[in-house]
C-alpha atoms as a printed R data frame, in Angstrom:
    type eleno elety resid chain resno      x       y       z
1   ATOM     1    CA   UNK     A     1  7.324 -87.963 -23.777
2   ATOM     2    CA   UNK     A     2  9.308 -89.322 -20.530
3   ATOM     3    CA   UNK     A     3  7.886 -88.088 -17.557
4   ATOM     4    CA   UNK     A     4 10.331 -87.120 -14.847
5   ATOM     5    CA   UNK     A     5  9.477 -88.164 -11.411
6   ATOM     6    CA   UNK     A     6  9.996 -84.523  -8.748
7   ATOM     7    CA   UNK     A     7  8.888 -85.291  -5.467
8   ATOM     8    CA   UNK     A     8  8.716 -81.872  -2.678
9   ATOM     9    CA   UNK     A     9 11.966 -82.211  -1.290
10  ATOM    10    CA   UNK     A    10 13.974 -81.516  -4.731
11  ATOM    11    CA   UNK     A    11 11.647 -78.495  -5.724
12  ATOM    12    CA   UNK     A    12 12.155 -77.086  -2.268
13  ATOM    13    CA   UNK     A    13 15.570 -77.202  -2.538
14  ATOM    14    CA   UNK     A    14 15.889 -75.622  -6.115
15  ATOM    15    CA   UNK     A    15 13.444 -72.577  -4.810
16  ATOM    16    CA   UNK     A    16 15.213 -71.797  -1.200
17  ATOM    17    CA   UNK     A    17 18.582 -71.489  -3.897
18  ATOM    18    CA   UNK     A    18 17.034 -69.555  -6.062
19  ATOM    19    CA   UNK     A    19 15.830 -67.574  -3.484
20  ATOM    20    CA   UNK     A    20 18.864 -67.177  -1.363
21  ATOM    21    CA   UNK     A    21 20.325 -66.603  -4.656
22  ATOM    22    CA   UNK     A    22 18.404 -63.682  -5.210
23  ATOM    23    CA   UNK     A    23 18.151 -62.193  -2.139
24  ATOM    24    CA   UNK     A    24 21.703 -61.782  -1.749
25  ATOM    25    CA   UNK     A    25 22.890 -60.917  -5.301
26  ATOM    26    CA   UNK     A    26 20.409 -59.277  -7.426
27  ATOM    27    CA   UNK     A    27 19.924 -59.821 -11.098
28  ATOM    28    CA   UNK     A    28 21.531 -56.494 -12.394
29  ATOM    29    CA   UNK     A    29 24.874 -57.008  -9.950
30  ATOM    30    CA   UNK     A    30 24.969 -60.866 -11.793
31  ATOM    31    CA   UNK     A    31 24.626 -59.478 -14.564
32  ATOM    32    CA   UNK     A    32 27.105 -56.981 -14.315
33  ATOM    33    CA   UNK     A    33 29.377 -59.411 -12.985
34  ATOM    34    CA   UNK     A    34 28.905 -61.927 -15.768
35  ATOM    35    CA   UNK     A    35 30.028 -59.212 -18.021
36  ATOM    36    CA   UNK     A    36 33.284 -58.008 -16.410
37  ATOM    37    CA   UNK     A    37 34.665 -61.437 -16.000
38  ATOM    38    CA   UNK     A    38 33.887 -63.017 -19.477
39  ATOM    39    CA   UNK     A    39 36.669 -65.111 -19.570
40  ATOM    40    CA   UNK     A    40 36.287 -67.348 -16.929
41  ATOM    41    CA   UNK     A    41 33.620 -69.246 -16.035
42  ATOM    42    CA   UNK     A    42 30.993 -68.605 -13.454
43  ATOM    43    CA   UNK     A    43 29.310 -70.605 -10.870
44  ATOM    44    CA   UNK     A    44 26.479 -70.857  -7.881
45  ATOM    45    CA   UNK     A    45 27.626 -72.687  -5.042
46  ATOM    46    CA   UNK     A    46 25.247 -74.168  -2.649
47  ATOM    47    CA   UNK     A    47 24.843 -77.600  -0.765
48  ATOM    48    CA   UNK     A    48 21.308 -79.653  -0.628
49  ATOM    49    CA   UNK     A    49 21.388 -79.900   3.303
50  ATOM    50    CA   UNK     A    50 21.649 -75.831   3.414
51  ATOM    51    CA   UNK     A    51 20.154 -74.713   0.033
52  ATOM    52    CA   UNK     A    52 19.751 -71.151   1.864
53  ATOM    53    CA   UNK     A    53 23.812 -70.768   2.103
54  ATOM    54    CA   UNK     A    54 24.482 -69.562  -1.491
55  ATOM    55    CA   UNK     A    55 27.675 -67.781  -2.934
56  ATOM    56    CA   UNK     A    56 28.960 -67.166  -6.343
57  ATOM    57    CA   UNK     A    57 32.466 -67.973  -7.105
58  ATOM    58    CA   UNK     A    58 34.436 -67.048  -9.762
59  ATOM    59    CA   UNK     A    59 36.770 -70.121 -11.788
60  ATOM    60    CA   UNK     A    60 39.640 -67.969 -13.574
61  ATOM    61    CA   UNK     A    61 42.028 -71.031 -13.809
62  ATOM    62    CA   UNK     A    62 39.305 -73.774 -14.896
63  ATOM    63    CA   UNK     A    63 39.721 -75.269 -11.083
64  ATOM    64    CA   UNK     A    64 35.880 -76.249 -10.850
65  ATOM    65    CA   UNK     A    65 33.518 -78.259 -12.885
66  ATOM    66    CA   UNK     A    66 30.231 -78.920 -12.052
67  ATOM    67    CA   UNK     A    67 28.390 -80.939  -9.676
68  ATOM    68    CA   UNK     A    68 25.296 -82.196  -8.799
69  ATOM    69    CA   UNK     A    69 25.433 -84.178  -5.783
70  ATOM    70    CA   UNK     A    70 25.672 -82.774  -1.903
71  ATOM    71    CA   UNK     A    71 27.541 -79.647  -3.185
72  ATOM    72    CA   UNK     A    72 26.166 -78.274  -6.060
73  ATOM    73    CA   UNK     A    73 28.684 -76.383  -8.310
74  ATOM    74    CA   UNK     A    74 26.020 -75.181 -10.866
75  ATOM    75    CA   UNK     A    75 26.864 -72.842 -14.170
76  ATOM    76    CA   UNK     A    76 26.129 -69.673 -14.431
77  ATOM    77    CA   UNK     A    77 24.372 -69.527 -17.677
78  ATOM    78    CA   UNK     A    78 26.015 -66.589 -19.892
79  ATOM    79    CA   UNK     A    79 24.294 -66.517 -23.767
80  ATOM    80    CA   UNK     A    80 21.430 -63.421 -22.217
81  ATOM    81    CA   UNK     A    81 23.906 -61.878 -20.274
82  ATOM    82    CA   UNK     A    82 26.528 -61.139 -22.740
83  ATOM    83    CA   UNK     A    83 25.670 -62.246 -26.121
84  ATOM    84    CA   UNK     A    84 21.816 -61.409 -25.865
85  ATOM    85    CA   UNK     A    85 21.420 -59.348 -22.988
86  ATOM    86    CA   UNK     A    86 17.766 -59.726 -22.016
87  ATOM    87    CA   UNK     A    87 17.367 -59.584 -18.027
88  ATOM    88    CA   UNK     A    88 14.061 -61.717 -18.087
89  ATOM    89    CA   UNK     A    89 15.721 -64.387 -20.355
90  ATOM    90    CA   UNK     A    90 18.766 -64.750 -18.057
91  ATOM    91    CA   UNK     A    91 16.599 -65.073 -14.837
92  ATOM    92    CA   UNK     A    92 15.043 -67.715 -16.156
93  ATOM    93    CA   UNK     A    93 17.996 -69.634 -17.524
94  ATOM    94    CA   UNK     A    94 19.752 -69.009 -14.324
95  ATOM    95    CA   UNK     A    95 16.980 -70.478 -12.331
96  ATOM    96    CA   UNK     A    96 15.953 -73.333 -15.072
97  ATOM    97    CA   UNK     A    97 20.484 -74.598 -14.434
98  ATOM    98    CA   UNK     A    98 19.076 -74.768 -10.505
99  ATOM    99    CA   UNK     A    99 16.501 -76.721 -11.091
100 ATOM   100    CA   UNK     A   100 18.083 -78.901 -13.691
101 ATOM   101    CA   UNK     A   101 21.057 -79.010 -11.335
102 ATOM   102    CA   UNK     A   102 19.174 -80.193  -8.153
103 ATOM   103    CA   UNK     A   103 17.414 -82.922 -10.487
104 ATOM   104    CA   UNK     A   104 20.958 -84.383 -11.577
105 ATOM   105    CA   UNK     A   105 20.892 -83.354 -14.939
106 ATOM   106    CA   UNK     A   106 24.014 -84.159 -17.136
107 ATOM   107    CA   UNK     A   107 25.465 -81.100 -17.325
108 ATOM   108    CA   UNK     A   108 24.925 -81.000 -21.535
109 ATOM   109    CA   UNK     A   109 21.290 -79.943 -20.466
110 ATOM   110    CA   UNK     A   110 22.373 -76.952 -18.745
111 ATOM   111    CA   UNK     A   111 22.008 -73.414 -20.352
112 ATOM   112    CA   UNK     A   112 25.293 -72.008 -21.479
């Protein structure tokens, strides 16, 4: 098994998202959300020099892909939202993208 080398910094990052995240849109409204705009895809927009400035934006014209460097453009994952709907599932798929997102992974290891 490969072992992935997380030092503090990146963790901290990933939590004060997920946090911010929370704080300012809960679950149930994302949720909701997820489910009136099916058609176009979702994102969490945030920056790794102010991971506590978060905002959701909505890609109805396929204008945004995402990214993983200094601005972080990371998926909104959909499958226990829509197709599965299980709140617990989908908060941890939403915050499992974060954390793969702050750690650069490709974007094929993100939760759809």
């Amino acid at each position: 098994m490969e072992r992935l080398d997380v030092d503090l910094p990146q963790i901290k990052i990933a939590e004060n998202i997920c946090y911010a995240l929370l704080n300012k849109y809960p679950i149930d409204y994302i949720i909701d959300l997820i489910k009136e705009n099916k058609d176009c895809r979702i994102y969490i927009t945030s920056s790794r020099d102010k991971p506590n400035e978060v905002d959701i934006l909505m890609d109805k014209v396929g204008r945004y892909k995402y990214q993983c460097n200094e601005f972080l453009c990371i998926p909104i994952p959909k499958k226990f939202a829509v197709l599965e709907p299980d709140k617990r599932y989908f908060e941890a798929t939403l915050k499992a993208n974060i954390f793969l997102a702050v750690l650069k992974a490709d974007e094929k290891e993100l939760h759809q």
